[in-house]
C-alpha beads as a LAMMPS data file, in Angstrom:
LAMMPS data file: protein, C-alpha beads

98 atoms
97 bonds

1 atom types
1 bond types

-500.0 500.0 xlo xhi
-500.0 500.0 ylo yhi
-500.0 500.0 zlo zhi

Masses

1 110.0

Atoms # bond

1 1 1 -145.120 29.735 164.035
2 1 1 -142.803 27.148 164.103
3 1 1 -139.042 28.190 163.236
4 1 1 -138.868 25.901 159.942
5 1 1 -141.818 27.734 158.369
6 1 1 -140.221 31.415 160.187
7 1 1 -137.003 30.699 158.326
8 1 1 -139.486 29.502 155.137
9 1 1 -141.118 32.972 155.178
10 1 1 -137.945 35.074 155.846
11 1 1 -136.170 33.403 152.792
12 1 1 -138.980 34.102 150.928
13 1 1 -138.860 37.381 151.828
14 1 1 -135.703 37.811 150.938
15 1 1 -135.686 36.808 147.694
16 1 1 -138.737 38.910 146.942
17 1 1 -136.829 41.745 148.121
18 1 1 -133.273 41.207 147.001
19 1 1 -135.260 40.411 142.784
20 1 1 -137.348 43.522 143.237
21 1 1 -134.373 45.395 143.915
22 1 1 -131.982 44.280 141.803
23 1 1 -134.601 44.401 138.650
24 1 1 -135.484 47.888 139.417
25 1 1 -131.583 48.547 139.469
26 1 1 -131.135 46.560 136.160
27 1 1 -133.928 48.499 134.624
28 1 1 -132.607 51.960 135.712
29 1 1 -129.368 50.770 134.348
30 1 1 -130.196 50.031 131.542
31 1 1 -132.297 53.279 130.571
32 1 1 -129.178 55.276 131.729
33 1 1 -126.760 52.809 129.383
34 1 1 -129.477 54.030 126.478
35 1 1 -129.219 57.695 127.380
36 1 1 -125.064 57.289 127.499
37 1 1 -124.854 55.532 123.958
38 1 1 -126.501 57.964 121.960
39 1 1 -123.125 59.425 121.478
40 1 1 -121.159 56.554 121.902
41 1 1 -118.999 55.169 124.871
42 1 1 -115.613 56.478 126.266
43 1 1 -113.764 54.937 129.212
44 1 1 -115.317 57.515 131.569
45 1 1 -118.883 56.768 130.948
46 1 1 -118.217 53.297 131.272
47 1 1 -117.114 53.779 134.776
48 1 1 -119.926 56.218 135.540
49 1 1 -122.160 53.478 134.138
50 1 1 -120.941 50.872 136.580
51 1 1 -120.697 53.126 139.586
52 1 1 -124.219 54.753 138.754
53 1 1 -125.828 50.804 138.766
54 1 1 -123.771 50.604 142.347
55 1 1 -125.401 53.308 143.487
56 1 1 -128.615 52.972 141.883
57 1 1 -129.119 49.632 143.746
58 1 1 -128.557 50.876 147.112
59 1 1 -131.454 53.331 146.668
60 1 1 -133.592 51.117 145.312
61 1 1 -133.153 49.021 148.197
62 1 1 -134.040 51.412 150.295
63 1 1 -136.684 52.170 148.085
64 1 1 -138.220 48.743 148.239
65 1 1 -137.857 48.756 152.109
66 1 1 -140.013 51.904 152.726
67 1 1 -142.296 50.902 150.521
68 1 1 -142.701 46.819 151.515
69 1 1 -142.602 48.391 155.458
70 1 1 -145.505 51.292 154.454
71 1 1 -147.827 47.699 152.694
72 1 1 -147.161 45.934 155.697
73 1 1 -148.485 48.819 158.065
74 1 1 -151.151 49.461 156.200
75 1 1 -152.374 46.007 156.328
76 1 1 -151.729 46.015 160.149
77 1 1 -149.057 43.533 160.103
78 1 1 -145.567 43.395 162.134
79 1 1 -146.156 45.048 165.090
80 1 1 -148.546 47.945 163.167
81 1 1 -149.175 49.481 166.724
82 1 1 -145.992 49.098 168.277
83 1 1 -145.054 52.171 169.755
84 1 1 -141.317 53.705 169.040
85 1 1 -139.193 53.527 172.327
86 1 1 -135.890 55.534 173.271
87 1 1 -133.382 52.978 173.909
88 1 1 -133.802 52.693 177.773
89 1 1 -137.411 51.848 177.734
90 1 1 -140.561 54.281 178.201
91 1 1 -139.916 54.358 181.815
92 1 1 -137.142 56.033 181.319
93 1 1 -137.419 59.865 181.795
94 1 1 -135.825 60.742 178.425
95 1 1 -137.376 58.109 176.621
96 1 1 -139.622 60.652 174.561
97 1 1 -137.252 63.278 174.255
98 1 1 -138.031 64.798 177.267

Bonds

1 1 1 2
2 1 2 3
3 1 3 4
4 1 4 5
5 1 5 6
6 1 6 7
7 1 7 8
8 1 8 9
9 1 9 10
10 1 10 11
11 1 11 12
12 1 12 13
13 1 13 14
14 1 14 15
15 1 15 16
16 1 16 17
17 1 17 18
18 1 18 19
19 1 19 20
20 1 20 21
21 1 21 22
22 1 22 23
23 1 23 24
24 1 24 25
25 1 25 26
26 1 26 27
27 1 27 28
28 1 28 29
29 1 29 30
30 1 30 31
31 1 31 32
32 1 32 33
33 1 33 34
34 1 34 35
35 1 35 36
36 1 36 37
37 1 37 38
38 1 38 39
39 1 39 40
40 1 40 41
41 1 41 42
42 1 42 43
43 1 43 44
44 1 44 45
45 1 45 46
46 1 46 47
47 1 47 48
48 1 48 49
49 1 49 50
50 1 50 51
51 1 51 52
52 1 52 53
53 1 53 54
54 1 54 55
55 1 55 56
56 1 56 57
57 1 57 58
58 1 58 59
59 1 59 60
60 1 60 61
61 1 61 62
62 1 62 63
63 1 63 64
64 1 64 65
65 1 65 66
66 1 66 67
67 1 67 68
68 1 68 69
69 1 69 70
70 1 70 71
71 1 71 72
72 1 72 73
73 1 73 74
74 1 74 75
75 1 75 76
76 1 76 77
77 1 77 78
78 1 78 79
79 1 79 80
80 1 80 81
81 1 81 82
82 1 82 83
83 1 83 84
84 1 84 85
85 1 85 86
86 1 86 87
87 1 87 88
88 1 88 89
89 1 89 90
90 1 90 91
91 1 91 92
92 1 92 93
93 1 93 94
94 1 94 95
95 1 95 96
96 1 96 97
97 1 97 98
């Protein structure tokens, strides 16, 4: 692959990932906004609100990276049989845990 089309595919990626995160987040949001305004809004829950969509999105982005990673393993793409390494290599005696 040439690096044009690389850079192509990563920014695709990207955006892929960054809208599938931030809808899920948006979505969530919004289900807890309808649960919160049953009885109304005070200052409080309108803080909770905003730091609950903060938080929200950071586990739906991890969310979305499991599960993009677990597609692309199954399909046998990106390095599917790469084999985890300790940081000094696997000729390194402690490489495994050993």
């Amino acid at each position: 692959m040439t690096s044009e089309r690389l850079r192509r595919v990563a920014a695709r990626r990207r955006v892929l990932f960054f809208s599938l995160t931030f809808m899920t987040s948006l979505f969530l949001t919004g289900l807890m906004w309808d649960i919160l305004r049953a009885n109304g809004f005070t200052a409080l829950e309108k803080t909770g609100l905003a730091l609950f969509f903060i938080l929200i999105t950071w586990i739906t982005g991890a969310f979305w990276t499991a599960f993009i990673g677990f597609v692309i393993r199954l399909r046998g793409g990106a390095d599917a049989g790469h084999r985890l390494r300790g940081a000094a290599g696997a000729d390194h005696p402690r490489a495994f845990g050993s």
